[in-house]
N, C-alpha and C positions, 0 to 999 in steps of 0.2 A: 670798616676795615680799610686804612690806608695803608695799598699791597702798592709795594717799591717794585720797581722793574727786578724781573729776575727773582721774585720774592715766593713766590709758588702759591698765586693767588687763587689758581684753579681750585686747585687742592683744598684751599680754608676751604671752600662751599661746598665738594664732596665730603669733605669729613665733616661739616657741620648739619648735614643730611643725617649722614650715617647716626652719628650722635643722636639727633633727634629721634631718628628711628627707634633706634637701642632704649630713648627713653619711654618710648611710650607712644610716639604722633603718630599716627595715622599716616602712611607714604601720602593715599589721595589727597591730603590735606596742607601738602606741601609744593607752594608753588614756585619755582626757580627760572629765572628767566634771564637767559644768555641773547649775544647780540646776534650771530650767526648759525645758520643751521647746522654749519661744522662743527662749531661749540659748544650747538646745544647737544649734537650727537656722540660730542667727546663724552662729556657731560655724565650722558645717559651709558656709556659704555664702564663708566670709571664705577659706576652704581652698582653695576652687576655685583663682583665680587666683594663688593661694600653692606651688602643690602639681601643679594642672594636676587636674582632674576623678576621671580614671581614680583617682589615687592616693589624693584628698581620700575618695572610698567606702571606701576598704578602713581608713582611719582607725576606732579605736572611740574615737565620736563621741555621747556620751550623757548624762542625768538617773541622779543614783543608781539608778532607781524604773526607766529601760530598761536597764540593765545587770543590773539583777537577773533582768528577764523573761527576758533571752538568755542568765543562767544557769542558771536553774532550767529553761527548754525543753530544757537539756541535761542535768540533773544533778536534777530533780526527785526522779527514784528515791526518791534518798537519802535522803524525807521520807517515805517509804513511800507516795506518790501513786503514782498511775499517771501515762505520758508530758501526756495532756493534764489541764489544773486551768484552774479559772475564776478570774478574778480579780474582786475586789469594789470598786465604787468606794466613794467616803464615804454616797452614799445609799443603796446596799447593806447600807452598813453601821451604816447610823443605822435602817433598816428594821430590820433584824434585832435589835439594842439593844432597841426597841420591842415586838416581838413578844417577845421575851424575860423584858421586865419583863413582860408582860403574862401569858404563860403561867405563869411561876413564882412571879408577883403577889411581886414585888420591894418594890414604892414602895406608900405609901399613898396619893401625891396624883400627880397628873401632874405628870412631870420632863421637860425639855432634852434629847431623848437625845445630841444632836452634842453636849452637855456632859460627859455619861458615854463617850462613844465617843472624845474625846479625852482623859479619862484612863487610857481602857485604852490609848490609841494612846502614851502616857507610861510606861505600865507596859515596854510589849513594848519600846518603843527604848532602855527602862533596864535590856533580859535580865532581866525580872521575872517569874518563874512564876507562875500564878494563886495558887498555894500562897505565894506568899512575898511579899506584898503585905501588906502593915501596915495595919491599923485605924488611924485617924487621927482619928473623931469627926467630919469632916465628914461629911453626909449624902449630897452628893452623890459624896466618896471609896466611902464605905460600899456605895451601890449599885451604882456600878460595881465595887468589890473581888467583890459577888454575883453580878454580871453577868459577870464578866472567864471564868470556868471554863465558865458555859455557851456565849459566845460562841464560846471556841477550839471548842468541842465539836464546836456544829454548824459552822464552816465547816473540821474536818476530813470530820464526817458528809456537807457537801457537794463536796468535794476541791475547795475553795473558799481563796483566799489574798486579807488586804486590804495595801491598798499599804504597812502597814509590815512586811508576811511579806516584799515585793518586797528591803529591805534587810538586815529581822534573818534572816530564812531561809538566806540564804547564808553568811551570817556564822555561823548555828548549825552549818551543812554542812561550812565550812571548816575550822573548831575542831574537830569530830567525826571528821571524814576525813583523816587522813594524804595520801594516795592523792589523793583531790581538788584538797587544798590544794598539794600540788607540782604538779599539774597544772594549777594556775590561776596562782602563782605562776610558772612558767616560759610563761604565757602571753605575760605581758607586760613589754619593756624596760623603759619608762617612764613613769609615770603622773604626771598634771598635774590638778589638781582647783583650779576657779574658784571664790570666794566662802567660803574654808575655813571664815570665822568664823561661816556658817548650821549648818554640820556639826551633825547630833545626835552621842550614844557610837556608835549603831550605825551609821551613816558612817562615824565616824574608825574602829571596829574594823575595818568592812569595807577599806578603806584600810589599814591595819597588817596585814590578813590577806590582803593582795593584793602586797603586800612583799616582793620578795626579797631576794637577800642581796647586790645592787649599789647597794640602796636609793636609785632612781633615779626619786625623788617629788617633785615641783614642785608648791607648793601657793601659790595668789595669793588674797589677801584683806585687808582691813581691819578689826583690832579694834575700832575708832571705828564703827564701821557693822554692829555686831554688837546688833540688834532684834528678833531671833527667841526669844527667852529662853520666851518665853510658849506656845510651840510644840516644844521640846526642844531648842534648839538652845544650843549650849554654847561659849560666846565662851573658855573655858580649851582648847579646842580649837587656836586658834591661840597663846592666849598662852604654852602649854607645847607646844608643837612640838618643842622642840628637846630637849625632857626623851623625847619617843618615839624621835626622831631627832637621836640627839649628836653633834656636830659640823657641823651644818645650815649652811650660807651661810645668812646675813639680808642681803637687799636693801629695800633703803629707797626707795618712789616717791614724791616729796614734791613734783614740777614737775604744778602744779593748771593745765590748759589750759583749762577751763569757766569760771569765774568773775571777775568783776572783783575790785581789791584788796580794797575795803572788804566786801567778803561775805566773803573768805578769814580777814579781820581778826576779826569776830564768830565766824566760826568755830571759827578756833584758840582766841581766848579764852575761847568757849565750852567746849571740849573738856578746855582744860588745867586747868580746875577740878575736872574729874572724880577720885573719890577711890578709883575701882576702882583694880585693875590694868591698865597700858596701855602699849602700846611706844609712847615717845615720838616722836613724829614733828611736825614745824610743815610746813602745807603753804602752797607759795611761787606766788603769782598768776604764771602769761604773761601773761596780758593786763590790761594798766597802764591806770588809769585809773578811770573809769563815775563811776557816784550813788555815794554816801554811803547807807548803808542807812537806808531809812527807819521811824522808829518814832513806832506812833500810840493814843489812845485814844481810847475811846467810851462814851456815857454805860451802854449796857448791849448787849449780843448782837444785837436788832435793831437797836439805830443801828451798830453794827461792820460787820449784813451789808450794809446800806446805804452804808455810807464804803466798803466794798470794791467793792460793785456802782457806784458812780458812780466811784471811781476808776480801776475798768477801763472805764469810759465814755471816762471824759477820755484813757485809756491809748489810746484806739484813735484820736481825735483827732491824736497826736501819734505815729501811724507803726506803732506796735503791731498787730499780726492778732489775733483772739482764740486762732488753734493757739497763739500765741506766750507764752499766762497761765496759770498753774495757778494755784488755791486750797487750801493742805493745812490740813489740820486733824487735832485727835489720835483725834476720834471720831467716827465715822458720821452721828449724830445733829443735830450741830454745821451739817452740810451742810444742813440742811431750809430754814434761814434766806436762805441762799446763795442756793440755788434758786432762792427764791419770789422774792428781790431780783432774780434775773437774769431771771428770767419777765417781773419787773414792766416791769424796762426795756428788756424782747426782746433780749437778748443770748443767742445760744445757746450752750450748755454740754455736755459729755457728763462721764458719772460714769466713773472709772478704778478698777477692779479694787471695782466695786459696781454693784446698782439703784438708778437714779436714785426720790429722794422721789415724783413725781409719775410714775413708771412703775407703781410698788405699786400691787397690786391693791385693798388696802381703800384707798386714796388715789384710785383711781379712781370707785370706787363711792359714793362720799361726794361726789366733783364730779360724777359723773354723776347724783344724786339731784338737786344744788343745780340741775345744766344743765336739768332738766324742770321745777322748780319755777319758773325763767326764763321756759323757753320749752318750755311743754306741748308743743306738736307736736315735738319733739326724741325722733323714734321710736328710733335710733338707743341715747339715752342710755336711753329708757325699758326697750327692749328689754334690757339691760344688768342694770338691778334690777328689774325688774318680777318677777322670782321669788328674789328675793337680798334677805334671809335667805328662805327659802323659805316659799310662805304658798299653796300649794295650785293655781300657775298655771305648769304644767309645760306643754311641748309642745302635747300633746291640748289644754287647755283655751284657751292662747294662740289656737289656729286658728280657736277656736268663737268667744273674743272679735274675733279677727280679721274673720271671714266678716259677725259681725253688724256692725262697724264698716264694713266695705263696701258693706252691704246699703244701711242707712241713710246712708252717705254720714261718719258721724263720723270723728271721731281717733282712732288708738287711745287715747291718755289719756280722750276723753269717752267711748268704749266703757266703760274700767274702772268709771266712774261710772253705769253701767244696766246692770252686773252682773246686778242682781237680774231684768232683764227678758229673761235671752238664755236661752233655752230649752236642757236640757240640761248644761246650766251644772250642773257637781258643788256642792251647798250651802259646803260648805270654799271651792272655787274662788270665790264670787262672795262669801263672807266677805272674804277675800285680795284680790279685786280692788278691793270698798268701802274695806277698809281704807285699802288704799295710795291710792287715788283722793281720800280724805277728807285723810290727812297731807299730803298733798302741795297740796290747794286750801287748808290752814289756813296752812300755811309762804308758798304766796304772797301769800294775805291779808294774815299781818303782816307782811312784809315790803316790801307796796304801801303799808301803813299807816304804813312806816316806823316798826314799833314793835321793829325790832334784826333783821338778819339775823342773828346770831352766835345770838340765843336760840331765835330761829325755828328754825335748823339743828339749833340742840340739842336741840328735841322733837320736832323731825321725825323724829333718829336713833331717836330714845327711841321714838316711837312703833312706828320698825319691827322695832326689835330691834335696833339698831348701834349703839349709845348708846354714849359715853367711857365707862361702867362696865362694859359688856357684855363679857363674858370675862376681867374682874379676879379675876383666883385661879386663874387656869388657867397651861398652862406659859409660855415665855419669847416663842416666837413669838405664842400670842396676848396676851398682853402687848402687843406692839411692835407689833402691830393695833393694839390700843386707844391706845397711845402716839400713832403717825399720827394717826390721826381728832382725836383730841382736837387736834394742831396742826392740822391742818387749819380746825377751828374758831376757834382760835387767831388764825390769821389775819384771820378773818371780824372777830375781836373789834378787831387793830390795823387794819381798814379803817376800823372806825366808831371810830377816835379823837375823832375832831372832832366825832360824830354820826352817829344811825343813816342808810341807806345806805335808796334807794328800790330797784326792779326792775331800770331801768335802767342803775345806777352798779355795782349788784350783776353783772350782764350783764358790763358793762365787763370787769371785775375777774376772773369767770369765762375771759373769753376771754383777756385777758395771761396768765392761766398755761398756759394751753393752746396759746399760742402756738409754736410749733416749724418752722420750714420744714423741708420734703423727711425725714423723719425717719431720717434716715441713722446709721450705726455705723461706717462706715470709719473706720481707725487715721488717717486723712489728711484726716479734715473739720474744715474750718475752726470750732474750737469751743472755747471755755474751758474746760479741764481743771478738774474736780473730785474730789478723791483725798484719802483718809486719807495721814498722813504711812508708812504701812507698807506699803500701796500705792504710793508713789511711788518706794521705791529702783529703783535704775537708770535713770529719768526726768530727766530735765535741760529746763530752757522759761527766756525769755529774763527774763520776771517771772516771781516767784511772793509769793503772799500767804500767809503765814504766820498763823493767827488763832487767836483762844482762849489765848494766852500768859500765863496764870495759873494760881495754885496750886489743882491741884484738878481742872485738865484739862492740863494742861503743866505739872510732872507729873500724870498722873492719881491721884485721892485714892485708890485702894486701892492703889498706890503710896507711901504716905505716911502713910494711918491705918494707926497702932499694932494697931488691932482687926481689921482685914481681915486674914481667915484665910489668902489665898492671895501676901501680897504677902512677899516675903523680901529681905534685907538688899541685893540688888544690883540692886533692881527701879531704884530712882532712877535708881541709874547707867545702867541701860538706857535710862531715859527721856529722860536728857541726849543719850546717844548718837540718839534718834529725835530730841528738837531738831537736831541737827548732820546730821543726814540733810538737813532738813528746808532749813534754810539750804543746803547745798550743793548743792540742786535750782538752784539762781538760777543764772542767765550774768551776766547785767546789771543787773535791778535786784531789791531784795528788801524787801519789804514784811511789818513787824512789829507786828500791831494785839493788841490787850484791850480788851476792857469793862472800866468800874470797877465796875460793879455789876451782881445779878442780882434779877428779882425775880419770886418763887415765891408763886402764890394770896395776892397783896395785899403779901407778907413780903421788905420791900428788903433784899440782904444786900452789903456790898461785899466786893469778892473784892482780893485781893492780889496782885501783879505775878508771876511766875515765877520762881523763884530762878534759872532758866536765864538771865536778862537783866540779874544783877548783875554787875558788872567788864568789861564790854562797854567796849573804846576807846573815848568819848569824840571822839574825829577819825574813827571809823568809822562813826556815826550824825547823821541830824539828826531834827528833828522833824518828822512827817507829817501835815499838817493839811489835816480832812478837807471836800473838795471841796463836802460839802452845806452847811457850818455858812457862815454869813453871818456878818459881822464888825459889833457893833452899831454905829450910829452916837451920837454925843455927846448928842444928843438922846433918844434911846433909855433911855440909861443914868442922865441926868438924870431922867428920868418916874420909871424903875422904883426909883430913889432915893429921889423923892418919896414913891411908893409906901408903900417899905419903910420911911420915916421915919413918916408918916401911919398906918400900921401898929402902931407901937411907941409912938406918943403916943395911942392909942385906951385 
């Protein structure tokens, strides 16, 4: 079943349950296996009134990753375990990666371990023995290929299994056991598998080794929508189906019930320029009518997150909820701008399948430093850093600052500053307390002085240890520390465009970001969706803004440079396929912005449209101009002529 975005692919497999039922199968004999436990619980919910309760349970109703648990609780043996084994989550097993390099002193420098743990998580779903793993000259292959023998080791030594033992483990059992694998095989009549084109090998083998000889496998999926490449997932899984199983029916869902035309329209066009392999398919709008897609630019990234945040301004003016908006983007980082823009204008937002920017802990600690430099008595924020990075005012010594700050009547902040006077006070401790009492009255100084919040922020870090350089050279997470703060700064820097910023303005500015009513996480509050575009499949919202539509992040440049070691011949094509995710999120209207330019430490560079937005209809777009820009008047244009004439005759 090649199910087209928008085509109600869920749907074919509960009604083809149902069906089955009605004829006669047996529920238990029916196994359906969804990607997510959300899906598979949709799944099992859609069954009830399909099936009637009693029958919808005895369905097997599951994730690759619980079908494996409920094999191996019966068939474990056969790995030489005992009946019970533990299973390891990712931070199990990113722990373990760690300890590993560290005992067998692997690395010379500190590494990523969830970057090595996902190449061995590569190795095992491609039936890779640690022995049979190829030198490749990356560094980061190299140490996971060293790492990969000790890992099996110990999580046999702890009859320990991690979630990809949950699918290749059976799949070893099936292929080794005669005896087993007819007894799994005569388990089940017929199998149904949703989203086939996520499939890694050891899915689809486990599916071929779960086959019998009525070969009664229904599998629902779109190659267009196949984004997982970078995770093991093998889009030749569907496109050769028919080569494991010959003489397969191909069903074509191509009736798109989500979208207005003109989305369907960029769509398609988008898609069919793809130069992979692809079952052709064009999918045909139900619902006739809506906007024309809009497409817009911007002079650079902050005027973009700006044209987005006022344009879901205007969107709520005219009938829009904010549940009703998503923003995708191709990459995490991209969202920081978004944020700060929705902060600015109190719209509230939740982040989709991520932490939000200003939930990060160093993102907190950095506005919790600015909030005391505001407003010294802010015990609250002080409490927060007051021993962060650590300076010798743990517990014990807090209480003693405390007791004397009561004694006399002070703040704790003017406590820190008579340090030297509270008795008992460890010398370290009242070192630590001066210090931070001093950075912090110098930071409000210049910035009463109005001599640059942004700079003031930046010695403040610097003095306590949190500085933009601090932890450069270390691994990936603190990197992305150091990345945060320094926007965070950032910020501080486009506040004072016009001019540096008094206490006051600064205060302001403080509190729009922290602005948040009720701080809620329900799937059902009222809030503008914020989502990488890989996070969004299976999402659908009435707008969605599409941003960043340039070479270089749309598609992503190690997609594209020749040099980047990890990109391979059909990465593009994967990336067009996430463009087309990305558009087919929209019901009703859809929104295509770029910047024309970026600019890096003073260095303006202009960036290039997306090859994804060549050959686009023409009748399917118009221009989307952006709700801040003012239209000059005649007057206006006459001066700035003068200007530039007066300019040229100098």
């Amino acid at each position: 079943m090649l199910a087209g975005a928008g085509s109600g692919k869920t749907r074919v497999i509960t009604e083809r349950i149902r069906r089955l039922v009605e004829l006669g199968t047996p529920p238990s004999r029916i196994l359906a296996v969804s990607f997510t436990n959300k899906a598979a619980a949709e799944m099992a919910d859609r069954m009830i009134p399909l099936v009637g309760r009693e029958r919808a349970e005895r369905l097997w109703l599951s994730t690759f990753h619980s079908f494996g648990v409920r094999f191996l609780h019966e068939d474990v043996r056969a790995l030489g375990y005992e009946d019970r084994f533990v299973i390891f989550d990712q931070g199990d097993g990113i722990g373990l990666v760690k300890e590993i390099i560290r005992r067998e002193g692997l690395a010379d420098r500190a590494m990523d371990a969830s970057a090595i743990l996902s190449r061995i998580s590569l190795y095992k779903n491609a039936f890779l023995a640690p022995s049979e793993v190829k030198p490749s000259g990356n560094e980061y292959d190299e140490v996971a290929r060293m790492v990969y023998p000790h890992y099996e080791a110990e999580l046999r030594r702890m009859r320990a299994l991690d979630f990809d033992d949950l699918v290749v483990a059976p799949v070893r059992i099936l292929r080794e056991r005669d005896d087993l694998r007819e007894k799994w095989r005569n388990r089940f009549d017929h199998l149904l598998i949703d989203e086939f084109q996520d499939t890694n090998r050891a899915q689809l083998e486990l599916v071929l080794a779960l086959t019998n000889d009525e070969r009664n496998v229904c599998v629902v999926g779109d190659d267009d929508q196949s984004i997982y490449g970078w995770r093991g997932a093998e889009v030749g899984n569907i496109l050769e189906f028919e080569r494991h199983y010959p003489g397969a029916a191909v069903v074509k869902l191509e009736e798109n019930y989500r979208s207005r035309e003109a989305i369907l329209a960029v769509a398609n066009a988008a898609i069919a320029q793809s130069r992979g392999k692809r079952h052709s398919k064009t999918l045909r709008a139900m619902r006739k009518g809506g906007e024309r897609v809009f497409m817009g630019t911007a002079d650079d990234p902050v005027a973009e997150a700006r044209m987005v945040a006022s344009q879901i301004r205007d969107l709520f003016s005219n009938g829009f909820r904010p549940r009703d908006v998503a923003v995708l983007y191709r990459s995490n980082t991209q969202a920081r701008l978004i944020e700060e823009e929705l902060r600015v204008e109190g719209i509230r937002y939740r982040m989709y399948g991520g932490t939000q920017f200003f939930d990060r802990k160093e993102v907190k600690d950095v506005l919790a430093y600015l909030r005391v430099v505001v407003h010294p008595r802010d015990e609250l924020s002080l409490r927060r850093i007051v021993n962060h990075p650590p300076r010798g005012l743990g517990d014990v010594s807090l209480l003693r600052i405390e007791g004397y700050a009561a004694k006399h009547g002070l703040s704790l902040h003017d406590a820190l500053g008579q340090a030297a006077a509270i008795d008992g006070l460890p010398e370290a401790s009242k070192r630590g307390a001066l210090s931070l009492h001093r950075a912090l009255r110098n930071a409000r100084g210049a910035i009463a002085a109005k001599q640059g919040a942004h700079e003031a922020a930046r010695r403040l870090l610097e003095e306590v240890g949190l500085g933009v350089d601090f932890e450069a050279g270390e691994d990936r997470e603190a990197e992305m520390r150091r990345k945060n703060r320094l926007h965070v700064l950032r910020g501080l820097e486009r506040l004072e465009s016009s001019g540096p910023v008094d206490l006051r303005e600064l205060a302001a500015y403080l509190q729009k970001l922290n602005l948040r009513a009720e701080d809620k996480r329900e799937d059902d509050v009222d809030a503008v969706t914020l989502s990488s575009l890989h996070s969004s499949k299976g999402l659908e919202f009435d707008v969605v803004f599409l941003i960043g539509c340039v070479e270089g992040i749309m598609p992503h440049k190690r997609t594209t440079d020749p040099k980047a070691t990890e990109a391979a011949p059909t990465d593009v094509e994967e990336e067009r396929r996430l463009f087309y995710v990305g558009v087919t999120r929209a019901r009703e209207r859809l929104y295509i912005s770029r910047p024309l330019r970026r600019s890096v430490r003073g260095n303006v560079t202009p960036l290039t449209p997306s090859r994804f937005l060549d050959g686009l209809p023409d009748e399917a777009w118009q221009v989307w101009e952006d709700p801040n820009k003012r239209q000059m008047t005649f007057e206006e244009i006459e001066a700035m002529a003068d200007q530039i004439l007066a300019k040229l005759a100098e």
